[in-house]
LUMVO-214315 format. One record per residue (C-alpha): residue number from 1; x, y, z. Coordinates in Angstrom, 3 decimals. Example, Ala and Ser with C-alpha at 12.3 -4.5 7.8 and 13.67 -1.06 7.14 Angstrom:
BEGIN
+-----+----------+----------+----------+
|  nr |        X |        Y |        Z |
+-----+----------+----------+----------+
|   1 |   12.300 |   -4.500 |    7.800 |
|   2 |   13.670 |   -1.060 |    7.140 |
+-----+----------+----------+----------+
! end
This chain:
BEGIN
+-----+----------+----------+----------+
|  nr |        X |        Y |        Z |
+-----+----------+----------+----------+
|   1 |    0.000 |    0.000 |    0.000 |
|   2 |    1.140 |    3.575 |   -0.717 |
|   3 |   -0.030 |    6.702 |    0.798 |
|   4 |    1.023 |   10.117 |    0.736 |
|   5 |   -0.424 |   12.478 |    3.513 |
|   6 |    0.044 |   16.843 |    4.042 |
|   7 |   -1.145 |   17.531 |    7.468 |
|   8 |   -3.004 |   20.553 |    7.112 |
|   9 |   -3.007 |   21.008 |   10.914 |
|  10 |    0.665 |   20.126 |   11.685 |
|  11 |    1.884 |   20.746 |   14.863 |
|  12 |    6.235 |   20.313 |   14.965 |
|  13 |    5.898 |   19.772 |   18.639 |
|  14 |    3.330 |   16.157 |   17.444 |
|  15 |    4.366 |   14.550 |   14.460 |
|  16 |    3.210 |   10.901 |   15.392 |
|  17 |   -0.418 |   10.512 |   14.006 |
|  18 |   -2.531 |    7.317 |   14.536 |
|  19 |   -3.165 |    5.483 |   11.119 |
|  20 |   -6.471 |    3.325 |   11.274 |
|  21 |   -9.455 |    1.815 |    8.989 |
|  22 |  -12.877 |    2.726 |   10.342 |
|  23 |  -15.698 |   -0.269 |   10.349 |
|  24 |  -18.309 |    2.340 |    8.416 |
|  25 |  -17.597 |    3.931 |    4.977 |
|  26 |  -19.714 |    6.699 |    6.053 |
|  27 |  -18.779 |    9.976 |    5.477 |
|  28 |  -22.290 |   11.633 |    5.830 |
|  29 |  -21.294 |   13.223 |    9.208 |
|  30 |  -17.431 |   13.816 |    8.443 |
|  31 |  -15.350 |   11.541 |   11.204 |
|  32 |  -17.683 |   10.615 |   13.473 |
|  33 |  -19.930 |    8.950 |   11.075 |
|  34 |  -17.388 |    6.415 |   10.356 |
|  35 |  -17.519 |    4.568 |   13.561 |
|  36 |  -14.707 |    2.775 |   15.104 |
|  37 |  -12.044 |    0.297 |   13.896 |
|  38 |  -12.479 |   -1.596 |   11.337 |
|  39 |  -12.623 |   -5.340 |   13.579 |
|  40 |  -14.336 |   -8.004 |   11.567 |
|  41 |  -13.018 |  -10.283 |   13.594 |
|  42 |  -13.926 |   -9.147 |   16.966 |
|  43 |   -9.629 |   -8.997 |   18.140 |
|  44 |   -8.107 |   -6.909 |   20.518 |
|  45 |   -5.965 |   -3.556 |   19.669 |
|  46 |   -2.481 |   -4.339 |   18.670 |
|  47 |    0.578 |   -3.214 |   16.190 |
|  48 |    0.784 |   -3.739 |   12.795 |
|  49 |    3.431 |   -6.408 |   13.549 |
|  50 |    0.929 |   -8.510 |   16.438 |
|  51 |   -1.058 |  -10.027 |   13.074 |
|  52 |   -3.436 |  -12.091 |   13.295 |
|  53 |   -4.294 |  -10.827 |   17.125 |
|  54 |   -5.177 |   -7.455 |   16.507 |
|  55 |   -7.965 |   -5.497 |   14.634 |
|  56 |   -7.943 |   -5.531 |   10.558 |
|  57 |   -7.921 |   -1.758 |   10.930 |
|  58 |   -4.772 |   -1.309 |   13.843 |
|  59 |   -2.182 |   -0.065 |   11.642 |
|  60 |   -0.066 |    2.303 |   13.781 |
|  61 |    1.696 |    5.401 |   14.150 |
|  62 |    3.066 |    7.419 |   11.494 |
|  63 |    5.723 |   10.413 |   11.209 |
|  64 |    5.585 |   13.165 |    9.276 |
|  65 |    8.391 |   15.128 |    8.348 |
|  66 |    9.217 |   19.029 |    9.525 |
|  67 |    6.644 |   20.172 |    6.618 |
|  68 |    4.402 |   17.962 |    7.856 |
|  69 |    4.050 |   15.710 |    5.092 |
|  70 |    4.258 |   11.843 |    5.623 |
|  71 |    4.745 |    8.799 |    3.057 |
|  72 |    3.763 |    5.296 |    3.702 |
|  73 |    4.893 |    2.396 |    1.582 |
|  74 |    4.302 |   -0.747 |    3.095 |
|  75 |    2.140 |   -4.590 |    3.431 |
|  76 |    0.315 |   -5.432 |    5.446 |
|  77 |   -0.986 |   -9.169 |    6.019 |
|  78 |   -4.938 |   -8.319 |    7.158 |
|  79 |   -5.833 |   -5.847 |    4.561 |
|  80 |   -7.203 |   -7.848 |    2.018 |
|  81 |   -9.232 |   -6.202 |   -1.118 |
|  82 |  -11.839 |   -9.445 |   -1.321 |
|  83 |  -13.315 |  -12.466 |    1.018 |
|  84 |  -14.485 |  -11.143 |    5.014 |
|  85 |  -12.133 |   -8.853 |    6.297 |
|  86 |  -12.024 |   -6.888 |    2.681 |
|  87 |  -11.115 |   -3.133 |    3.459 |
|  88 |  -13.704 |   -1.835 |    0.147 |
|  89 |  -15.988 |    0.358 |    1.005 |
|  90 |  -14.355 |    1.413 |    4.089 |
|  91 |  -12.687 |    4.956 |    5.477 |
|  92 |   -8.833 |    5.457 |    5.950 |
|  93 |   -8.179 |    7.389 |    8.974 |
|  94 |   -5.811 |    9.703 |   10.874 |
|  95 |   -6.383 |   10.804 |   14.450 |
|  96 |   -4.150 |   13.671 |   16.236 |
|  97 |   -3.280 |   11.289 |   19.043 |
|  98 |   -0.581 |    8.547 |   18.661 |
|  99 |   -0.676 |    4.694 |   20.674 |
| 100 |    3.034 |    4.494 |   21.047 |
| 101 |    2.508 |    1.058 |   21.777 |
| 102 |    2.067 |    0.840 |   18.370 |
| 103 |    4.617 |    1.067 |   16.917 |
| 104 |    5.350 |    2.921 |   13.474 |
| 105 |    4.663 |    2.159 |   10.002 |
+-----+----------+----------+----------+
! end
């Protein structure tokens, strides 16, 4: 997967922003219409490198640099784009607050 983000909001002094799928492909209500991680499986929260125990949608922290721009190139083994934990239809996320537990991308 590659992704390119520009962090409209950036902050220098928190550059670690939490990376996630939402369960909902809503976008009706903006953010909070897309409900919470995407967990077809019903697992607990964990880094991108606890697969298979953690949600489809855990997939960490990620750095931008001092312009606040960040690039993401990387596999992962639960996204999948057919059979029951396919990630079509559903809403990329970033949220303002990192899990440092986590772990980066």
């Amino acid at each position: 997967m590659y992704s390119m983000f520009n962090f409209f909001t950036f902050n220098p002094w928190h550059d670690l922003e939490y990376y996630f799928l939402s369960e909902l492909g809503n976008l009706t209500g903006g953010c909070l219409s897309t409900g919470a991680h995407y967990n077809p499986e019903g697992k607990n929260h964990g880094a991108p490198t606890d697969w298979p125990n953690r949600h489809v949608g855990d997939l960490g922290n990620v750095q931008s640099n001092g312009s606040g721009v960040a690039t993401l190139n990387f596999t992962d083994p639960g996204i999948s784009l057919t059979g029951p934990s396919s990630i079509i239809g559903y809403v990329f996320r970033m949220q303002n607050i990192s899990i440092l537990w986590q772990g980066l991308i």
